[in-house]
N, C-alpha and C positions, 0 to 999 in steps of 0.2 A: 483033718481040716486045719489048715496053718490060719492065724489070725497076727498081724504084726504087733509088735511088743512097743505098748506105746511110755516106758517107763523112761528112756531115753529122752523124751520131747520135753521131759522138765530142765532137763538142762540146754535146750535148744532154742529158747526164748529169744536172748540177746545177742544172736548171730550179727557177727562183723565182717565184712569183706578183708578181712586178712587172708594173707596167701597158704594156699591148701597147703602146701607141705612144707613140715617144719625140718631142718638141717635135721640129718640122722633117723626122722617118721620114715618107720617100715611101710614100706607100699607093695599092695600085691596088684601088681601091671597087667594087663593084657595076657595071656598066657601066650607060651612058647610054642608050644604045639599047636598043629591045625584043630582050629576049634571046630564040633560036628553043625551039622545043619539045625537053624532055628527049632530049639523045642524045649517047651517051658513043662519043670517037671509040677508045677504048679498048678491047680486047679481050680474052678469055680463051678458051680452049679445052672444048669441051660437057663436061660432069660436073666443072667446074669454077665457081667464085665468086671477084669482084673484091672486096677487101678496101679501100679506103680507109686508108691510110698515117695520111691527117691526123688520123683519128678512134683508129684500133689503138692507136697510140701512146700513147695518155693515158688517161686514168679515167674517160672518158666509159662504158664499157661495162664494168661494174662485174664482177668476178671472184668473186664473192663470196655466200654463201649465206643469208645474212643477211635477216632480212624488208625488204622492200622498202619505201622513204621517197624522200621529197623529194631533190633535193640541197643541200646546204648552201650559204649564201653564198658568192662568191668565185670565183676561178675552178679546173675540177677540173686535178686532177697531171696535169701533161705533158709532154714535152720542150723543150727552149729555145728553140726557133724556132717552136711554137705554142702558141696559147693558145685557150682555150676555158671560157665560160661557160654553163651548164646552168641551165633552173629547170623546176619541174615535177617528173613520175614519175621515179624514179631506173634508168638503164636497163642490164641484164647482158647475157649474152654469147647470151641462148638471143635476144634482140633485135637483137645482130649479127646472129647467123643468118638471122630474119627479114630485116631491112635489106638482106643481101647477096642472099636469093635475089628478093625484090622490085628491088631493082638489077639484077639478071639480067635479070628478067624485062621491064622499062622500059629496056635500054640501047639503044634502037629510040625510044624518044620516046613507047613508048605507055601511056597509063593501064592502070592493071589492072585488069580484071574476071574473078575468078575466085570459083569456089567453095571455100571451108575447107579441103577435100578434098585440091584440083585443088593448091594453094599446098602443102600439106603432104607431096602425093605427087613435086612436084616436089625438094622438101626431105628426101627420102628417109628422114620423119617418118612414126610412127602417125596414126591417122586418127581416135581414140576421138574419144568427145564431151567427157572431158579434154583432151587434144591438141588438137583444136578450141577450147574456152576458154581455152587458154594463148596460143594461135595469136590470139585476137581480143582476148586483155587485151594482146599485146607491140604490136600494132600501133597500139590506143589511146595505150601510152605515147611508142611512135615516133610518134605525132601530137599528143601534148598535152605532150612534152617541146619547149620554145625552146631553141636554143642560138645562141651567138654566138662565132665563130669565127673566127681571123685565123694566118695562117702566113708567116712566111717564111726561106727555106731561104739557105743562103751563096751558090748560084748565083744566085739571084733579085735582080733591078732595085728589085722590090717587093712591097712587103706585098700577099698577098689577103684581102679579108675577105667573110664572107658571116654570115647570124644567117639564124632560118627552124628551119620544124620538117623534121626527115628525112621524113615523110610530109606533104606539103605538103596533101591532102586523106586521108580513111580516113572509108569509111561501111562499113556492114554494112547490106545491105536483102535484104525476102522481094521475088525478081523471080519471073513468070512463067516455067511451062515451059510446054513442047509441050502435057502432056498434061491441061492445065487446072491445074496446081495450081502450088505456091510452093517455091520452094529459097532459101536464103540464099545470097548471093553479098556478095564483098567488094570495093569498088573504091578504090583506091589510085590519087595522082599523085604524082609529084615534081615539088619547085621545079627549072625550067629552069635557077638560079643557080647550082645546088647544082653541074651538069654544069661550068661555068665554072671554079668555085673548085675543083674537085677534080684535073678534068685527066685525066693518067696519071699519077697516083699511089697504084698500087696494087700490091698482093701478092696472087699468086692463091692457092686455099685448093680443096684436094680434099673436097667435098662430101660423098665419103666419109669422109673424115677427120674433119670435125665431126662427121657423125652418130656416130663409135664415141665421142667427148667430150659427149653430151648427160646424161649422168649426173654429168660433172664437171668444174662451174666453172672452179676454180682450175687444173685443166690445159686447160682449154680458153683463159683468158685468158693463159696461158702460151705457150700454141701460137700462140694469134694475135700474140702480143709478139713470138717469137724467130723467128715465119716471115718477117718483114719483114727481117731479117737474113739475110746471106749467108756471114758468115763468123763463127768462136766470137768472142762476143762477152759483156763484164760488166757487171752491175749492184750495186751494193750494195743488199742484201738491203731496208732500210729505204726504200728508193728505190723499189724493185720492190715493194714491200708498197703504197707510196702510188700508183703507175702502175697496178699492178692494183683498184686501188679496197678495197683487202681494210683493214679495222679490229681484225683482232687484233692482240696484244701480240706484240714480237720473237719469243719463245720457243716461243709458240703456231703462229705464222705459218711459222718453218720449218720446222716440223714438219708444217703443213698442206702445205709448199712441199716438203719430199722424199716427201708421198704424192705429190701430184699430178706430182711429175719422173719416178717410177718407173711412175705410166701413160702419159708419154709413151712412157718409155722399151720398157714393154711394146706397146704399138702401134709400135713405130718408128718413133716420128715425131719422134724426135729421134738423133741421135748420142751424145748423153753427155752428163754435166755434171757440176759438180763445188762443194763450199760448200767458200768459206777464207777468213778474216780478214773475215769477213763479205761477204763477195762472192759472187753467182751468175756462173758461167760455163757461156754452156753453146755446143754446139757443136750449130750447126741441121742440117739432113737438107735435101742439097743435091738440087735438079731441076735440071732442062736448061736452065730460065728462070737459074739462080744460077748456074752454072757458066757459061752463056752471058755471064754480070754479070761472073764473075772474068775468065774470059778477056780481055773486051774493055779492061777495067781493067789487065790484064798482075797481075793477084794469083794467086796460085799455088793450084792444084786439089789437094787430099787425092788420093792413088793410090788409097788405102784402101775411097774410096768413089766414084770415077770412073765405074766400071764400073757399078755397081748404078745410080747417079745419070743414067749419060746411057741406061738402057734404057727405053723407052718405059713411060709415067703408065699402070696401069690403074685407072683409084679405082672402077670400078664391076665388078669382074671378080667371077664367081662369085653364083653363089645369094646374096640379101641377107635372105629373110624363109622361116620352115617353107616355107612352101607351095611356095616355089620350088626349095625342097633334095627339097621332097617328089616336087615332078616330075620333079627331075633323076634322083634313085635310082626313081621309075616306068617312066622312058625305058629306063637301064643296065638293068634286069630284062627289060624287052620286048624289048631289044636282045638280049641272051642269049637268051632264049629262042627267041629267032627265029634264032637261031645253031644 
């Protein structure tokens, strides 16, 4: 189990839009060779999604509820060791989602072809004919957003750099059924390069966990910020306004920033947190993957939360929609009565 090394992010704080490469910075480019077919030697465990480090981090996936635009010139807020330019559809968090379960679904090297449905049921998403058009407007921006990307971390020889859109192809076509007629189906690729530049750098993410944050933004870019973390860790508040992509004013924004800390806090998906001297600290909600981190590092485990932390993940446990609560109280009735 790889867990990313978050000893780097201390010096990542005071990220400036200076230009990625300095006269004479070694850079390891694109490679020379034909790269092979998408496939991620990286893995995660089922009801779960691989997160990307390189992307979480920064402003690429906008926190914010704000009507959808462009992005701006320049390159968006990140932390100091990458950088990242955007143009195109401006992209949120409900387009992580997509990206991570299409990444699921390709970390085998294979294109996608699925139905609306088939992607949203995996996403443990509605299925309406809203849901579906949200579903095929995020994947158009994840195909008509360019970025251009470059990282490198203190342990690292060298710079990586990759540019390319996250959905390297995205059609929507009526194909053929069985029974004579047409279904919409969605086929997706990833750039092979993408698998290169990425690596194992990722944090995995309870699939149930995003789904109870699809109503809220700002705690959902939150959750993805502080799950790459392994130990309580701070940002200044104005820092974390820019890393989230979020355009309110101070005043406004932590006030957006203690609703959305107090639905972590009610999903427990955080440990705690705390605002002072303008500083967020908060203290993440430790897995077997993170304590496996602190361990190997010799960094000291919470007692507090040991116990609950190394019992096994259930993210999909229990009835998730009516109908399935509906069976379950059908079953308990028949059971009784046959008692």
């Amino acid at each position: 189990m790889t867990f990313n090394d978050d000893t780097d992010d201390r010096d990542r704080c005071d990220a400036g839009d200076d230009e990625p490469t300095k006269t004479g910075e070694p850079t390891e480019g694109l490679p020379d060779k034909p790269v092979e077919p998408f496939r991620l030697k990286h893995r995660w465990p089922s009801g779960y999604w691989g997160g990307p480090n390189i992307f979480i981090r920064t402003a690429l996936f906008s926190s914010s509820k704000a009507a959808l635009c462009d992005y701006p010139p320049g390159y968006v807020a990140s932390l100091i060791h990458t950088h990242i330019k955007a143009t195109g559809p401006r992209l949120n968090q409900w387009d992580l989602d997509v990206f991570m379960s299409v990444l699921d679904a390709c970390k085998d090297g294979n294109a996608l072809d699925v139905t609306p449905r088939e992607l949203l049921g995996s996403m443990q998403r509605g299925t309406s004919t809203r849901d579906i058009d949200m579903l095929k407007a995020s994947c158009r921006r994840l195909h008509d957003c360019h970025i251009e990307a470059s990282i490198r971390y203190k342990t690292m020889p060298e710079k990586r750099r990759w540019s390319g859109e996250l959905f390297e192809t995205f059609e929507c076509v009526r194909a053929p059924t069985s029974t004579g007629g047409t279904r919409e189906r969605l086929r997706i690729s990833l750039d092979p390069k993408l698998s290169w530049f990425i690596r194992d750098d990722y944090t995995w993410f309870d699939i149930h966990h995003r789904k109870l944050l699809r109503k809220h933004r700002l705690a959902a870019g939150l959750h993805a910020m502080y799950s790459t973390h392994s130990t309580e860790y701070s940002y200044p508040l104005d820092r974390l306004r820019d890393l989230l992509g979020v355009a309110a004013r101070s005043g406004e924004f932590e006030r957006l920033l203690r609703a959305a800390l107090d639905v972590l806090l009610e999903h427990k998906l955080v440990e705690g947190w705390r605002i002072a001297e303008k500083q967020l600290t908060v203290t993440p909600k430790l897995n077997q993957a993170k304590i496996a981190y602190l361990k190997r590092n010799g960094l000291p485990v919470p007692t507090s939360v040991l116990a609950v932390a190394e019992a096994p993940d259930k993210p999909n446990a229990g009835p998730t929609t009516w109908l399935q609560r509906f069976i379950e109280v059908a079953k308990r009735i028949a059971t009784w009565a046959r008692g």
